[in-house]
C-alpha positions, -999 to 999 in steps of 0.1 A, spaced: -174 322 598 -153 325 570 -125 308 546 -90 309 555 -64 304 532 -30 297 553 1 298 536 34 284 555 58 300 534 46 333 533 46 335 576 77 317 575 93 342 551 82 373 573 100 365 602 131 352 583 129 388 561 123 406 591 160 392 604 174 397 572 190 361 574 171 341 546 156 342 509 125 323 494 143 299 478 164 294 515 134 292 537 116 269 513 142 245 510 142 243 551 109 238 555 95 216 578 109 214 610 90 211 644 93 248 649 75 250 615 50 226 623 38 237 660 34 270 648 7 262 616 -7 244 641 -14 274 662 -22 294 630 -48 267 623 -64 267 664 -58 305 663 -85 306 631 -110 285 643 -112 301 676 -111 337 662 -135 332 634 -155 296 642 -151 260 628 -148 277 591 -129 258 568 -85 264 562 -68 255 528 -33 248 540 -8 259 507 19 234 502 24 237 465 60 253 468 74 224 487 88 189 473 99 177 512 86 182 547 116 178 567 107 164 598 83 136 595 77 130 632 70 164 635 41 163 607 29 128 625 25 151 657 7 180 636 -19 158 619 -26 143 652 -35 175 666 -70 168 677 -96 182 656 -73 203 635 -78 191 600 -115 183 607 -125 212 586 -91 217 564 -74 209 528 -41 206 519 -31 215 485 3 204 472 19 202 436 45 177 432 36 140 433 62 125 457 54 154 485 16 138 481 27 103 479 50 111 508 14 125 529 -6 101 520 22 77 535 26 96 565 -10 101 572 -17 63 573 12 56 595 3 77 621 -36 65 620 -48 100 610 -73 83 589 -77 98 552 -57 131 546 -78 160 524 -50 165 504 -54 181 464 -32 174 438 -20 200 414 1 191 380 18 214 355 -2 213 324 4 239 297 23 259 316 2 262 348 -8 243 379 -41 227 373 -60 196 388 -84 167 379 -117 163 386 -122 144 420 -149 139 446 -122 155 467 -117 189 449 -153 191 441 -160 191 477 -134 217 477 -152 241 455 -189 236 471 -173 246 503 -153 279 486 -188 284 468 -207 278 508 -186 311 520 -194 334 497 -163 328 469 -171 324 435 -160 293 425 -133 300 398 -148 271 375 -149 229 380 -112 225 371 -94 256 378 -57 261 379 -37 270 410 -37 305 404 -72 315 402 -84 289 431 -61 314 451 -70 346 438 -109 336 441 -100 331 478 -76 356 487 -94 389 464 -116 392 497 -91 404 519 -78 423 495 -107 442 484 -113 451 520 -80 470 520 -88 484 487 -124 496 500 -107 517 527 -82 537 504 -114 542 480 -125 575 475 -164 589 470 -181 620 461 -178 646 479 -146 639 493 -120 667 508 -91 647 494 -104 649 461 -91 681 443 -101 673 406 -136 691 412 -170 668 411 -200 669 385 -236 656 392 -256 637 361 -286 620 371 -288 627 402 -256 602 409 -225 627 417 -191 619 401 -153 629 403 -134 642 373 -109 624 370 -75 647 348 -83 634 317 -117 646 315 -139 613 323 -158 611 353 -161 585 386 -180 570 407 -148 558 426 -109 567 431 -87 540 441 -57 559 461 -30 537 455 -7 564 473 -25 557 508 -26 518 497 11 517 495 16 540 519 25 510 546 55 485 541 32 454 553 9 461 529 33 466 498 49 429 508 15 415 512 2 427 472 44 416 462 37 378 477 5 378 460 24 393 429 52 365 426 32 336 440 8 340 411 40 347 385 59 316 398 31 294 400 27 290 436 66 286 441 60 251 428 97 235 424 85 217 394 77 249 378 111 270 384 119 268 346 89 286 341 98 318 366 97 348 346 134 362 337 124 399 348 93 423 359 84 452 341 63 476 363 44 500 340 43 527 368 58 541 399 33 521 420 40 495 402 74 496 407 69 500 444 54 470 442 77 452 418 104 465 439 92 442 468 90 412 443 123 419 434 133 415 469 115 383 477 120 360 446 154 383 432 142 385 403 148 421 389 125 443 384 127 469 352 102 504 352 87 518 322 100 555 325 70 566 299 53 554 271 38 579 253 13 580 225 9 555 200 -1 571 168 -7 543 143 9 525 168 42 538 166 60 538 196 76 570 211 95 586 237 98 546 253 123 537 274 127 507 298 152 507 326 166 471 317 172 453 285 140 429 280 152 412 248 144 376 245 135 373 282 105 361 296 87 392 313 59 395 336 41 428 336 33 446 365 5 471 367 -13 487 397 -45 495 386 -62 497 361 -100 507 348 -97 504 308 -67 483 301 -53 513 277 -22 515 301 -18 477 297 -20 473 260 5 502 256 29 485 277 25 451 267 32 467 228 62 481 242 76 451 253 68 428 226 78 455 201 109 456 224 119 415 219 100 406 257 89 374 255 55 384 270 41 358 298 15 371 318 -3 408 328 -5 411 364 -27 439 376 -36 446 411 -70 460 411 -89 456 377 -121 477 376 -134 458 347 -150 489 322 -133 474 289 -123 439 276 -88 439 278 -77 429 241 -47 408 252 -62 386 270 -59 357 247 -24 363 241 -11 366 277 -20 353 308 -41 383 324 -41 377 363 -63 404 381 -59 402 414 -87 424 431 -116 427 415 -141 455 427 -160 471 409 -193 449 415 -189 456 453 -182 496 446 -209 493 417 -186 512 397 -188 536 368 -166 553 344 -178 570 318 -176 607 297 -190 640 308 -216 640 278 
């Protein structure tokens, strides 16, 4: 058994994407009819038949509304199927309007968490409620984030897992064919050599990760819904004005964001060195003055690439919200991270116990 994390707007968007007839902000404002409603509730049976009575956080934080009220009646009637889930919203009236629905239709009390904007993110309360919440994450083998975490890292604690296991099959070991940098053995422990000189343990190949459409959408949703707080409506004013992608897999990715949420996406042609951290040969594909920027980077092992760009942009007039990097390996302490919101969406270098280090 495992945790599920379902998220209605995400397979609604697909198939309205696919058809090329709808946007986020479209299919979110439409949410909720009986369609909608019959199909979680197959999502839901689908889960538990395919993977046991584990539990299913339901993601309603980007909706203010639920359309069709009979419908929802009809869904949390379903027999057994909120036995084992939670619902998490973020706007008071959407939970007020639940609560009210639930206890007309005699589905007893609903399991739903509240989120509210504070300081510029989604966090909740303490409640017997949400604490049960985080035992049951914490039962299924999910670090809890902390006892009152914000939106964001609640759903990156949940959803790194499946994607680590796509980053795990892109990840390259010694020997390895594909590898053409050479490979140097200390200790006994064989390592690639990496361009620059420093060796590896490990080589993410963010080529082959990217290398299918699905799974560039799938890192982009993860991308935005973590830059615009869950889609929350209450947060819209906080949406970042523009991405900035620090690479060309970044922009790959960013690219996909941009076609989401439309909001644009800028790339950082090159950087360059920073001697006494002057900045040369830097150019940006957009004008970032004043606006609030998200930055985009793919991955990432020493944060060198981060804290270049992130100079760039601030020295460029960016007001700097948040760093989002796709797979962090952890082998420095980023320094910005109590400046900017650092979001690192996979995580694995304790599963690939991975090193970086020099050749001496």
């Amino acid at each position: 058994m495992m945790l599920t994390w379902i998220d209605p707007l995400r397979l609604t968007l697909e198939t309205a994407l696919s058809s090329r007839d709808s946007s986020l902000l479209v299919v979110r404002q439409n949410f909720g009819s009986e369609t909608h409603f019959k199909s979680l509730a197959d999502i839901i049976s689908s889960t538990h038949n395919e993977r046991g009575a584990g539990p299913v956080i339901v993601d309603l934080t980007p909706f203010q509304r639920l359309g069709n009220r009979i419908a929802f009646q009809k869904f949390l009637l379903s027999e057994g199927l909120l036995a084992h889930a939670f619902l998490l919203v973020a706007t008071q009236t959407l939970y007020e309007d639940l609560v009210a629905i639930s206890q007309s239709a005699g589905a007893g009390a609903l399991p739903v968490v509240l989120f509210k904007l504070e300081n510029g993110q989604l966090a909740t309360q303490k409640s017997p409620l949400f604490t049960g919440l985080l035992e049951l994450i914490s039962l299924y083998g999910v670090p809890p984030p902390s006892q009152n975490p914000t939106y964001s890292r609640l759903r990156m604690s949940v959803i790194e897992k499946e994607l680590l296991q796509q980053v795990n099959a892109v990840t390259l070991t010694p020997p390895d064919d594909r590898w053409k940098g050479g490979t140097e053995t200390i200790a006994n422990q064989q390592f690639l050599r990496m361009p620059n000189g420093m060796l590896v343990t490990h080589f993410v190949l963010m080529k082959a990760l990217l290398h299918k459409s699905e799974t560039i959408d799938r890192i982009a949703y993860e991308v935005a819904a973590h830059a615009c707080h869950g889609f929350c409506p209450e947060t819209e004013d906080l949406w970042p004005d523009l991405f900035v992608a620090s690479s060309d897999h970044a922009y790959l990715i960013g690219s996909a964001v941009q076609r989401l949420t439309g909001i644009k996406c800028a790339v950082i042609d090159r950087i360059g060195l920073l001697p006494g951290r002057r900045l040369t040969r830097d150019t940006i594909s957009l004008d970032v003055t004043g606006k609030r920027v998200a930055l985009l980077v793919d991955v990432s092992a020493t944060a060198s690439e981060m804290e270049r760009a992130a100079s760039l942009l601030v020295h460029r007039g960016a007001r700097l919200q948040m760093i989002l990097c796709c797979v962090w390996l952890e082998c420095a302490i980023p320094k910005f991270v109590d400046w900017f919101h650092f979001v690192p969406l996979c995580r694995p270098k304790r599963q690939l116990d991975f090193i970086y280090r020099s050749a001496q």
